[in-house]
Every structure is written in C-alpha cells, then in structure tokens.
LUMZA-932493 format. One record per residue (C-alpha): residue in three letters; x, y, z. Coordinates in steps of 0.5 Angstrom, whole numbers, plus 500, padded with zeros to 3 digits. Layout:
<sites>
AlaXYZ/...
</sites>
This chain:
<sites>
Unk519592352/Unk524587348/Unk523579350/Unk529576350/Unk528568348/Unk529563352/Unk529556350/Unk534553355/Unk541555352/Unk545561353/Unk548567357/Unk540570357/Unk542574364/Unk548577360/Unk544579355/Unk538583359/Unk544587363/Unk547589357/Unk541592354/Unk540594362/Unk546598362/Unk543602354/Unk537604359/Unk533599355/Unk527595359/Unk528587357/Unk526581360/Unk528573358/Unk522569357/Unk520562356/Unk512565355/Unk510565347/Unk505570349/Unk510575351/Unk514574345/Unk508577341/Unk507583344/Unk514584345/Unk516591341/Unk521587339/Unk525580340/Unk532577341/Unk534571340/Unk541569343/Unk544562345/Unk549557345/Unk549550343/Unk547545338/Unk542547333/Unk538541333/Unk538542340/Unk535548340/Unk531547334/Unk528541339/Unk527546345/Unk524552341/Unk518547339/Unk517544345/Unk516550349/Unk511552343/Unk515558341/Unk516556334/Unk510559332/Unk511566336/Unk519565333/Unk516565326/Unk511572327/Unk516575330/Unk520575324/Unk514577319/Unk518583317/Unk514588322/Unk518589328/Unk525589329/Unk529582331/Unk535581333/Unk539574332/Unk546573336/Unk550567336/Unk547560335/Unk541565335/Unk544567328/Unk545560325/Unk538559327/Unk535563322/Unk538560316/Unk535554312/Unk540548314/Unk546547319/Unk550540318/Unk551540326/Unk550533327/Unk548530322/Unk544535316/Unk538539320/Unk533545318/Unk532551321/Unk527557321/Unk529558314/Unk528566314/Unk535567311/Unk537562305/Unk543559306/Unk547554311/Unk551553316/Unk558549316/Unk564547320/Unk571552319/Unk574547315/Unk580543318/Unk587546320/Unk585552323/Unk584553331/Unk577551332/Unk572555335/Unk573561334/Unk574564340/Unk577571342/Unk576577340/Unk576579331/Unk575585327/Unk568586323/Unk569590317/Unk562594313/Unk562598308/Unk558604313/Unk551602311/Unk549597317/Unk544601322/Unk547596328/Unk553599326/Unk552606326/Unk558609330/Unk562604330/Unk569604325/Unk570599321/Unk575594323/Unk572594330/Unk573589334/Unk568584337/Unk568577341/Unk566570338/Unk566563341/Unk563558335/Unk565553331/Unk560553326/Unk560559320/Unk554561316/Unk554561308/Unk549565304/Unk545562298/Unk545567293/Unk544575294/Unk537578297/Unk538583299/Unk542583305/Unk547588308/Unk554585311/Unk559585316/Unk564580315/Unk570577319/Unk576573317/Unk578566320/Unk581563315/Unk574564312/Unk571570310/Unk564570313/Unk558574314/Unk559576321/Unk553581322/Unk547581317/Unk541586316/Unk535585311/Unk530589313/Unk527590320/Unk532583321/Unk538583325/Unk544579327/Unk550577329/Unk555571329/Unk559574335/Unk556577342/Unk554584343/Unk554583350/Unk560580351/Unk564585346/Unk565591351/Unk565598348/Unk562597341/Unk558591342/Unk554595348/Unk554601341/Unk551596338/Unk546594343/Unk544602344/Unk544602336/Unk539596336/Unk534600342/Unk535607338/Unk532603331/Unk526599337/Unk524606340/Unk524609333/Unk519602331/Unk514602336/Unk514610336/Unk512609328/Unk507604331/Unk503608336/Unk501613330/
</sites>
C-alpha cells in the first residue's frame, strides 16, 4: 500500500486515481500510523510552504514524514511536496523545511509569466529510474511560482526544466523521488512515471519480504 500525505492541501484524489489507473492500491491519509506502515509515501500538495510545514506538525505527521525519508522505502515528493523537502524556502518570509535535500526554494525572478503554468519539456540524461521509457524532451504539466536551488552535489540524479531559469524539475537520490511538476495531471508520461514509481515500490517490498 502506497500512503498518500494529507495535510490538508491539494488535489489528494487526483493523485490516488492516478495510481488507481497503473493497478496500484493507494489511500490518502491524515493517520501517522498509516504512514508508517505504508510500503512507500507520497507527498503532494500545493500551497504555501509555511502553511504546509504548520499543518505537517499539527496533525503530528513530522515524525512519521522524516521516518519515511530514512532511505529504506521509496518516497515520493510532488509539487509543493517536492519544495518541502529542501532546507529552506523564502516564500514569505525565510522559512525551513524538512531539510532532506540541501538547498532552497526561491522566486522565478521578475519579467517572466509567473507561475509557471502549463505544459513543459523534462530533459534527463536517461539515467533516472522515474523515467524509464520516457524520451528526453518529454512534456509535463506545472503550476508554481517557486523553483528550487540545489547547494552543492550529493549525489543527486536530475531532471531539468527551462523557464527562463534552468531548474531541477525531477530528482533522484537513492530510494527518494520527486517532481516539480504533477505526474497525475501530465496525461501519458506522467501516468508512465507514476507505473515506473509502483514498479520500483513492488520490486521494494518484494526485496523487504525476503
């Protein structure tokens, strides 16, 4: 079972239809517990950062949140739930994250269209598991007005997008995952990517139960 966060924000249900559609038993939760024993998490979202970061410890998924990015299960960070994962954002006013990736989020700078809104082209070099079978080039939707900046190299595998900024618009490191854009509003290739995220979770909990 994949536990699909909810801390209040977001198009949960979009979500859990989308991994419906790849044959994939999902279920939205707000139970820390649930979390715990999920074979893998999925954090989506949209909203503001400190909002959701308020939400997280007031529902008292923070400590569940940070077991389920120990590195032993597969996770899966979208949208604002992406963003969460870096140390800080400036998204009013300077405030941290859950500092699993070093780096920030900031503001597309002025004179372009913000958000970013629509459909844009991922590049890889073909070597992210979440994008198995998907060209290069390939396009995906977005909808944020925040971009995030990585400090440094630790090891992470990159997708990147171009909005008058180059940014990492998909990440890999380990068994964490994450997107800037919305799989499961990106039609063909994000539902790909969605049935590329549940092949790595059954080959996880398979590899688990031995």
């Amino acid at each position: 079972m994949i536990a699909i966060v909810d801390y209040g924000r977001g198009n949960l249900g979009s979500v859990e239809k989308a991994f419906a559609r790849v044959g994939v038993p999902a279920r939205v939760t707000q139970d820390p517990r649930a979390v715990d024993e999920a074979d893998a998490v999925v954090l989506p979202g949209d909203g503001a950062f400190h909002d959701a970061m308020e939400n997280l410890e007031r529902l008292g998924l923070l400590p569940s949140l940070r077991r389920a990015l120990d590195g032993t299960r597969p996770f899966l960070g979208i949208c604002l739930g992406y963003q969460l994962l870096f140390s800080t954002s400036e998204e009013f006013g300077e405030g941290r994250g859950l500092d699993v990736i070093s780096g920030a989020v900031r503001r597309f700078p002025l004179g372009g269209k913000v958000p970013h809104m629509g459909w844009n082209r991922v590049e890889h070099a073909g070597d992210l598991r979440l994008f198995e079978g998907v060209p290069s080039g390939a396009y995906f939707y977005f909808v944020h007005s925040y971009y995030p900046v990585l400090l440094g190299d630790t090891g992470e595998r990159i997708g990147w997008c171009d909005y008058g900024i180059r940014f990492a618009a998909a990440l890999e490191r380990g068994r964490l995952y994450a997107t800037q854009f919305h799989p499961e509003k990106s039609q063909r290739w994000g539902l790909r990517l969605l049935e590329n995220f549940a092949a790595i979770v059954k080959s996880s909990a398979g590899n688990a139960a031995r």
